[in-house]
Each structure stands twice: as C-alpha cells, then as structure tokens.
N, C-alpha and C positions, 0 to 999 in steps of 0.2 A: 635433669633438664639438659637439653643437647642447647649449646651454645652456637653453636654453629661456626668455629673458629677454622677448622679444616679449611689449610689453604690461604689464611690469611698471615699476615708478615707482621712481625709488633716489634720496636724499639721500644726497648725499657732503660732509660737512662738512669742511672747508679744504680743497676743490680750485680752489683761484685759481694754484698751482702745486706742485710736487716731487709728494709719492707722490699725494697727493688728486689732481693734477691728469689722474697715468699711471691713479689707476683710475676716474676719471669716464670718459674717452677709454675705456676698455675695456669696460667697462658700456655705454657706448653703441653698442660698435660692436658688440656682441653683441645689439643691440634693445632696450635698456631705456629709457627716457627717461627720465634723468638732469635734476636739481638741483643744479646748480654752485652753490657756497655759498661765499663769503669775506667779509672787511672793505674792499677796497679795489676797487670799483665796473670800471675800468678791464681789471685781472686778470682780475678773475672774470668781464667780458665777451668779452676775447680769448678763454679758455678755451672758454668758449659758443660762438662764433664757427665757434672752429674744428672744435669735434664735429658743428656743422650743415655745414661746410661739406666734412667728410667722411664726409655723408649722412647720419648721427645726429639724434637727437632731444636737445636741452637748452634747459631756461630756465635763471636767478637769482636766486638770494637774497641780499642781502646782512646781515649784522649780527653782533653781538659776543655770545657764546654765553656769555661771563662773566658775564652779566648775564639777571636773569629774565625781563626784559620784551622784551629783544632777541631772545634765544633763543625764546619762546613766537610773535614773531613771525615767527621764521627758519619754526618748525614749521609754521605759519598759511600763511605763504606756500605752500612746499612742499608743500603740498597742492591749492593753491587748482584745481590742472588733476586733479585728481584723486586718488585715496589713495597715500599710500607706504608700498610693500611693504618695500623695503631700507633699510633705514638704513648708511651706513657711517662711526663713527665715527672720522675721520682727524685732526681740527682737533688741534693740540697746541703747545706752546712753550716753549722753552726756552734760558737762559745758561749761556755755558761759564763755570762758578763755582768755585770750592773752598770748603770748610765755611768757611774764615774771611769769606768773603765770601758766601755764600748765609743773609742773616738770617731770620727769623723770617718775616717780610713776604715773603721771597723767595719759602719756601717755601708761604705761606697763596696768593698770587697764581699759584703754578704750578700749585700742585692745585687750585683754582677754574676754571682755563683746563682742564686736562690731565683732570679726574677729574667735576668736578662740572657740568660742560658738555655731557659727554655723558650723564649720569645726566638732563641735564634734556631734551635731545632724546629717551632712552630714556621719561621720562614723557610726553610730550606723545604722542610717536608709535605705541608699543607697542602702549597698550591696543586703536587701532583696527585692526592689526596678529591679535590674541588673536581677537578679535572675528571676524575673516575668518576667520581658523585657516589662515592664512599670513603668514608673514613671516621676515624674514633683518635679524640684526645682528650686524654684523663688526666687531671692534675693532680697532683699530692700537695694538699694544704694542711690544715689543722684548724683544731680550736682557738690557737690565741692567735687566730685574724681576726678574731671576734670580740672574744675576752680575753687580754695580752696580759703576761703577768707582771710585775717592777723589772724583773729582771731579764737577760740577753733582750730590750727591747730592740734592738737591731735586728733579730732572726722575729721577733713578733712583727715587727712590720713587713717584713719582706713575703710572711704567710699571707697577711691581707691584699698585697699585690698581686699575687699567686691566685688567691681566688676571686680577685677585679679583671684579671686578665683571661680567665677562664671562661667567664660569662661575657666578655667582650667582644670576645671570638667568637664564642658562641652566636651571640647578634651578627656579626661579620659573615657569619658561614649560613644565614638561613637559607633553607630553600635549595641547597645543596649535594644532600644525604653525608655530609659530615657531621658530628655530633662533638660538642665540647663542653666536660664536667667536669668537677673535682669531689675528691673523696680525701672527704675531711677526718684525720682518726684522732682519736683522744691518745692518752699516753698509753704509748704499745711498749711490750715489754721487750726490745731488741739487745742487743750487749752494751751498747753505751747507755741504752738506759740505766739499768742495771748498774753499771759501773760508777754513773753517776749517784744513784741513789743510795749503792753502799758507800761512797767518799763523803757524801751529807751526811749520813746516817750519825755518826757519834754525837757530834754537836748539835743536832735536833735532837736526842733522848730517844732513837725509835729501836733499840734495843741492836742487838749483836748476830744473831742469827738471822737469815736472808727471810726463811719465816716471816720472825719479828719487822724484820725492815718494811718487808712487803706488805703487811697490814698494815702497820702504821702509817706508810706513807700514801697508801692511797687514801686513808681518812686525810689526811693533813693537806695531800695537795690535790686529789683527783677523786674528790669522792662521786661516785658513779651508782644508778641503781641497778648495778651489776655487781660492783664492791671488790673489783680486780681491775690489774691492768689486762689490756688489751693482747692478742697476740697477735702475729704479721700476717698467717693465712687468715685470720679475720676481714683485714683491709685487702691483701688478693682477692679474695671473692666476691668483694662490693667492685672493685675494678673491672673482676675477670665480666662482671655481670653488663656494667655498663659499657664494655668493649663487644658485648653480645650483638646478635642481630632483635634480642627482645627488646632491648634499649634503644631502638630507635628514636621511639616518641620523647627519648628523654634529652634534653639536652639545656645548658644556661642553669644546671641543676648543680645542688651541693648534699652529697650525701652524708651524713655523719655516722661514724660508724666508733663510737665513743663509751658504748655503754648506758647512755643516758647522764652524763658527765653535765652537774649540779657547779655551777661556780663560786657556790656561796662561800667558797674561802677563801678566795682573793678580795 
C-alpha cells in the first residue's frame, strides 16, 4: 500500500532511539523526509545517518522540549528545509518509582517532559499545519492511561493526559484537514525495557536466562493474546498508517497496538 508520504516533512520528537527511532526509519522509508530530534548530538546523528544511508531523507535537531526556548527552537529548526506536515509526538520519560518515592517534584518534572512538551510543539507547529488544511499529529501514549499500574504513578498519569489531549485537539482542529491520534502500545520490547526486566527478574523468581525472563514476565505482567512483548516497528506502522493520506477519515481515535493486552493482573 502506497502511503502517500512523498514530499511530506515529519518531526519525530525523541527518535535518537526505541519507538521514536523505529518510526522515524519508517516514515522515511515510506518518502517523507523526516526530523530526527533528540538531546544527545551523537544518537540522533547515527539515527540520521543511517535513514540516508538506506536511501531516506533526514536532517537534526537537537534540544530539550522541557523548556520554552529550546523547544520553540527544535520547532524553528524543523522547518528551516521547509514546512512540517506530521508532527509525531514520541519524546517522553520516565522512573520506575512507587508513590513513596515519586514526590511532588517527581511528578511536576514528568508532566513538563511527558504532557507540556508536546502541547508546546503542537503550538508552534499546528497553526501552520490549519493554515494549509493538512496535517497529521500522532501521539504516543500507552496502556496505563487507562489501566495505571501501583507503580511510577507519575508517568501513569502523565499517559492519560497525553491521550486527553490528543482528542481535544482533535475537536479543536475539525473541519480543517488536520488529523490528531494517538497510538497506544502495550509493553514493547526497546532496551530499557529489557534492561528493566532483567534488574526485576531475580527477586520475582522468573529465572536466569533472558528466555526465561521473557516468558515469565509477560504472564506476570502483560499477558497478551499474542503472549510476547511487542516490537517498535509494530507501533511505526500503526503511526506510519495514520500519518497516511488513508487515514484521513480517522481522527479523535486511539489505536491500540498491544497484542490484545488482558489486565487481569493488576
């Protein structure tokens, strides 16, 4: 299926690696010419690098979306070769915390990163966006905006703002030819995942070998009627799909691309 991307400009904010990185790479190889965006100069060069160097189109931005002057320059950049059609808001951060340890601060710094970061790329970029009477913004949210689990409730709330703000815009932008969605992924298998699941792993009994670990834990925390974790070109291609000219008609929508992810273990 031709996407129809040829031509078009996309910002993907935190693709220096995991899901931002699977769907810059996919964006591009569908003809868009992609905006690798991160903090750490080196990253988000490789990431560049290697979409040209499998025939794609990408520049870079760098800078801290926490912040207004940084972010207003991310947007400035990202234009500077021409306008951005897509925006894909991926950038997000989070500690594995429990309430006693997720203060006050925790949670004002997670929603600044997670919520108010991309409210600030959606102002910068939109309007020009409205103005053409096309445009595509995809959010990255998740599961626990929905069903949050005891722990990092700070990064579970800041998901459910993410997909409140998704569909709000969406309402804002009718009638337009802008479109605004989010795609919601179950636990995808990136390196911090991973990294996390084997640091859990001894003191939950899920054995020694990554094997081991990996069945185990998705019975225990994500069981799925798929019965794996998720990979990142998974959630690229529910994005690249809604970034398409077929997805018009969709919009105020939340894709879930999870597996079929059961929460009867929380």
């Amino acid at each position: 299926m031709d996407l129809n991307l040829v031509g078009k400009r996309a910002l993907v904010t935190g693709s220096s690696s995991g899901l931002g990185e699977a769907v810059a790479k996919m964006l591009a190889a569908e003809g868009a010419a992609v905006v690798v965006h991160g903090r750490d100069k080196d990253r988000t060069e490789r990431v560049a690098d290697e979409i040209r160097a499998a025939g794609g189109s990408a520049t870079t931005v760098l800078g801290d979306l926490a912040h207004d002057r940084e972010a207003a320059d991310v947007a400035r950049a990202a234009a500077e070769r021409g306008p951005v059609d897509i925006l894909v808001n991926n950038a997000g951060f989070y500690r594995h915390l429990g309430w006693s340890e997720a203060t006050p601060e925790e949670w004002l710094a997670t929603y600044d990163i997670n919520v108010v970061s991309g409210v600030r790329m959606i102002r910068h970029l939109v309007p020009a966006m409205r103005e053409r009477g096309w445009g595509r913004v995809v959010t990255i949210g998740g599961g626990l905006a929905s069903q949050p689990m005891n722990t990092h409730p700070q990064y579970n709330a800041t998901l459910a703002a993410r997909h409140n703000l998704a569909v709000s815009l969406a309402r804002e932008l009718k009638g337009t030819g802008v479109t605004s969605n989010v795609v919601s992924p179950g636990a995808i298998l990136v390196d911090s995942v991973k990294d996390l699941l084997t640091g859990i792993a001894p003191a939950r009994g899920w054995g020694e070998t990554w094997e081991e670990i990996e069945r185990d834990s998705v019975e225990a925390l994500i069981p799925n009627d798929q019965e794996r974790f998720g990979e990142p070109h998974e959630i690229a291609a529910a994005v690249a799909y809604l970034c398409s000219e077929h997805a018009q008609y969709v919009s105020g929508a939340t894709l879930r691309v999870d597996g079929g992810l059961i929460r009867s273990a929380f």
